[in-house]
C-alpha positions in Angstrom: 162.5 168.8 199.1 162.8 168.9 203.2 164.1 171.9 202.9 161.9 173.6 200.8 158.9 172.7 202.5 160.2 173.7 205.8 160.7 177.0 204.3 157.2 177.1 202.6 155.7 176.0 205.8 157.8 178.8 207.8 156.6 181.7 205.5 152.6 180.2 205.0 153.0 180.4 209.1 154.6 184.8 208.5 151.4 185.3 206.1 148.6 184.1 208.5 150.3 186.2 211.3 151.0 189.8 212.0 154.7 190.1 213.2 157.0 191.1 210.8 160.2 188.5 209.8 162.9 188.9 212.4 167.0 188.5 211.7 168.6 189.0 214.8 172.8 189.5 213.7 175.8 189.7 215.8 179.5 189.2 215.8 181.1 187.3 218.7 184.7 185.7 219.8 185.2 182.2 220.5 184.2 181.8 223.7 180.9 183.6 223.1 181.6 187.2 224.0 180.4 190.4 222.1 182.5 192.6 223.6 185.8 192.4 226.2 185.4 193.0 230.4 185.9 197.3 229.2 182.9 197.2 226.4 185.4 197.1 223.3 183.8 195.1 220.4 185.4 196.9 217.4 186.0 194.9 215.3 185.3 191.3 216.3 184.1 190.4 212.9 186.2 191.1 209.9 185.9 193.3 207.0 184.2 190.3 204.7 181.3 189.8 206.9 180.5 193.6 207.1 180.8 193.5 204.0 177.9 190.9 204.1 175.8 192.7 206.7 175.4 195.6 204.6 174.2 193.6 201.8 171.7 192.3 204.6 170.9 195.6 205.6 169.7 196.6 201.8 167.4 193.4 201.6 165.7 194.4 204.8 162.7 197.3 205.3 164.4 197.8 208.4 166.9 197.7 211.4 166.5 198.0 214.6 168.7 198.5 217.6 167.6 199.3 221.5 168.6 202.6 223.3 172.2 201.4 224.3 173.6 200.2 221.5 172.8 203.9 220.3 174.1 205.2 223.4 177.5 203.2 223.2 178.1 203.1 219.7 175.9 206.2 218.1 176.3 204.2 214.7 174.3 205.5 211.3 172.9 202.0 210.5 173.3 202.8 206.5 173.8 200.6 203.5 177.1 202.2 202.5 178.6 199.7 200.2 178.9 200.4 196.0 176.0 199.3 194.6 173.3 199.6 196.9 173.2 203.4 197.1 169.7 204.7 197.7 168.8 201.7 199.5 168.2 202.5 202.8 166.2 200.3 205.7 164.2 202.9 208.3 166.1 202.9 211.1 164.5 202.1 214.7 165.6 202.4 217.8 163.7 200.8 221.0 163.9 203.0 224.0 161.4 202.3 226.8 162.1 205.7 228.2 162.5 208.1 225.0 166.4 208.9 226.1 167.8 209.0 222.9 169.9 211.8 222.4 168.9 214.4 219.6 172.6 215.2 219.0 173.5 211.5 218.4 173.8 210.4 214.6 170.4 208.5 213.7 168.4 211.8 215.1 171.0 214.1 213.1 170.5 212.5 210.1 166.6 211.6 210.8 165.8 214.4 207.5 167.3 212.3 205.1 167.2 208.4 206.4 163.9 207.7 207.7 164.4 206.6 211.9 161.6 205.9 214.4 161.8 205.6 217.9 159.5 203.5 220.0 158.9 204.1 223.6 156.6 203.8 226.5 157.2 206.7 228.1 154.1 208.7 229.4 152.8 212.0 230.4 152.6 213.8 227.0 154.8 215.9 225.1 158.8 216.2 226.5 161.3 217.9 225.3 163.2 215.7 223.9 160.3 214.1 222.0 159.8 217.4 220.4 163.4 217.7 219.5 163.6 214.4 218.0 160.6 215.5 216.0 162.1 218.9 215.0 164.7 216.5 213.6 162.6 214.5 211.8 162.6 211.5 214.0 159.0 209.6 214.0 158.4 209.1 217.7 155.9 206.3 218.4 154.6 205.4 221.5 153.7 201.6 222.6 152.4 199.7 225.9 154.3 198.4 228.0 156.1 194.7 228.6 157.2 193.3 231.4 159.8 195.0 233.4 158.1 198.5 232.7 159.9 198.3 229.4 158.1 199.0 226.3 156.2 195.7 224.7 158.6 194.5 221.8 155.7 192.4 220.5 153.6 195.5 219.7 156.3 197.5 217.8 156.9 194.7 215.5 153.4 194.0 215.1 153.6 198.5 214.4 156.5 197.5 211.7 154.6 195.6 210.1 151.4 197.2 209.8 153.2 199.7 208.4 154.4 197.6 205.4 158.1 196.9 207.0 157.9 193.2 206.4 161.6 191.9 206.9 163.8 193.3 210.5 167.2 193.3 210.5 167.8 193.1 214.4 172.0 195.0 215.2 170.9 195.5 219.0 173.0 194.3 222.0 172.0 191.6 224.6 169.0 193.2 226.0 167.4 193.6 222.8 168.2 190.0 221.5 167.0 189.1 225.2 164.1 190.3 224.9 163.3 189.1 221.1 164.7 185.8 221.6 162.6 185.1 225.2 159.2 186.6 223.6 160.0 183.9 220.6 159.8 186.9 218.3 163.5 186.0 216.3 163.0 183.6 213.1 167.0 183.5 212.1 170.0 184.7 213.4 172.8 185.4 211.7 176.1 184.9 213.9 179.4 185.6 213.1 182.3 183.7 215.4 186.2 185.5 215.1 188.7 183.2 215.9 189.7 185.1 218.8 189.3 184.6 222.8 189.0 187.5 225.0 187.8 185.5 228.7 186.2 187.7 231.2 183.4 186.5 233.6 181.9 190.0 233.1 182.2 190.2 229.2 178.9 190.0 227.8 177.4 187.5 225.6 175.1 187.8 223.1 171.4 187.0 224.0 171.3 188.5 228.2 167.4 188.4 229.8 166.4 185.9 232.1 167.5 183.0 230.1 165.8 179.4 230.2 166.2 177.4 232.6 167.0 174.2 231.4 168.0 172.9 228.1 164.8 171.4 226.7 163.2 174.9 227.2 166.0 176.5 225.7 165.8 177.7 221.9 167.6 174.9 219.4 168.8 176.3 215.9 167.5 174.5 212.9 169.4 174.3 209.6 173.0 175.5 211.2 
């Protein structure tokens, strides 16, 4: 009965507001890292809990990863497990500074999987936001946040007016940063290998300016 009204409580609380509901999702080793000291992160989680993402990926409107992620991985973000097949999230990518390449995957296959780009960039029309278009690519620009990054606030409040109710959040540590510090994340769904790579300069999950002492940090609930 706890449970449930916790969870009644949590969604009353989505209804009245106007962000979107916001999974962040990541894979990491033992000792917390996402990726060893030379950026490898393939595969840190096993073949059962992708398996489980891309059933997480079909219940979502939506996933969303930041510019580097795109940059270092150029992933497709697609459902691509039997049984979901024409079930596909809109892709979006946040990129402060509209650099996302028009040859990379998610802006190759913009025609048929629908993928939005926010960004803050100004001074009109570029180039490369007209080649992104050419390719089907919504490009949608947003204030900016602090930092002279875009304002993450404001594209989820975007998602949402547009009817994406439910974010599936693949991005890397600035991304989660951001999310997590802003207290835009509701759950998080964290895979842990078995598996220690070490590395002062391995990155962890959730990067940003952190909080600086324990009762300010962010507690999980219902682990």
């Amino acid at each position: 009965r706890e449970a449930t009204g916790q969870l009644i409580s949590e969604f009353r609380t989505y209804e009245r507001g106007t962000l979107p509901w916001v999974v962040l999702k990541w894979a990491m080793t033992a000792d917390g890292k996402v990726a060893t000291v030379s950026g490898q992160s393939r595969w840190i989680s096993s073949e059962k809990s992708r398996d489980e993402v891309h059933e997480e990926r079909a219940r979502c409107d939506a996933v969303l990863v930041g510019r580097a992620t795109v940059k270092a991985d150029d992933p497709e973000l697609i459902v691509s497990r039997e049984g979901y097949e024409g079930r596909q999230p809109v892709r979006v990518v946040l990129d402060s500074g509209l650099h996302m390449e028009p040859t990379c995957k998610l802006a190759m296959t913009a025609a048929t999987v629908p993928t939005w780009v926010f960004h803050c960039a100004s001074g009109g029309y570029s180039e490369r936001h007209e080649a992104l278009e050419a390719l089907g690519v919504r490009v949608i620009e947003v204030p900016q946040g602090e930092g002279g990054r875009l304002d993450p606030a404001e594209a989820l409040r975007t998602l949402r007016r547009e009817g994406l109710h439910r974010i599936l959040v693949e991005g890397g540590p600035t991304v989660h940063g951001a999310l997590v510090a802003g207290g835009l994340a509701d759950w998080a769904r964290v895979y842990v290998a078995p598996v220690i790579v070490g590395g002062i300069t391995a990155p962890g999950p959730v990067a940003g300016p952190g909080f600086p002492s324990l009762r300010e940090a962010v507690w999980l609930e219902d682990v």
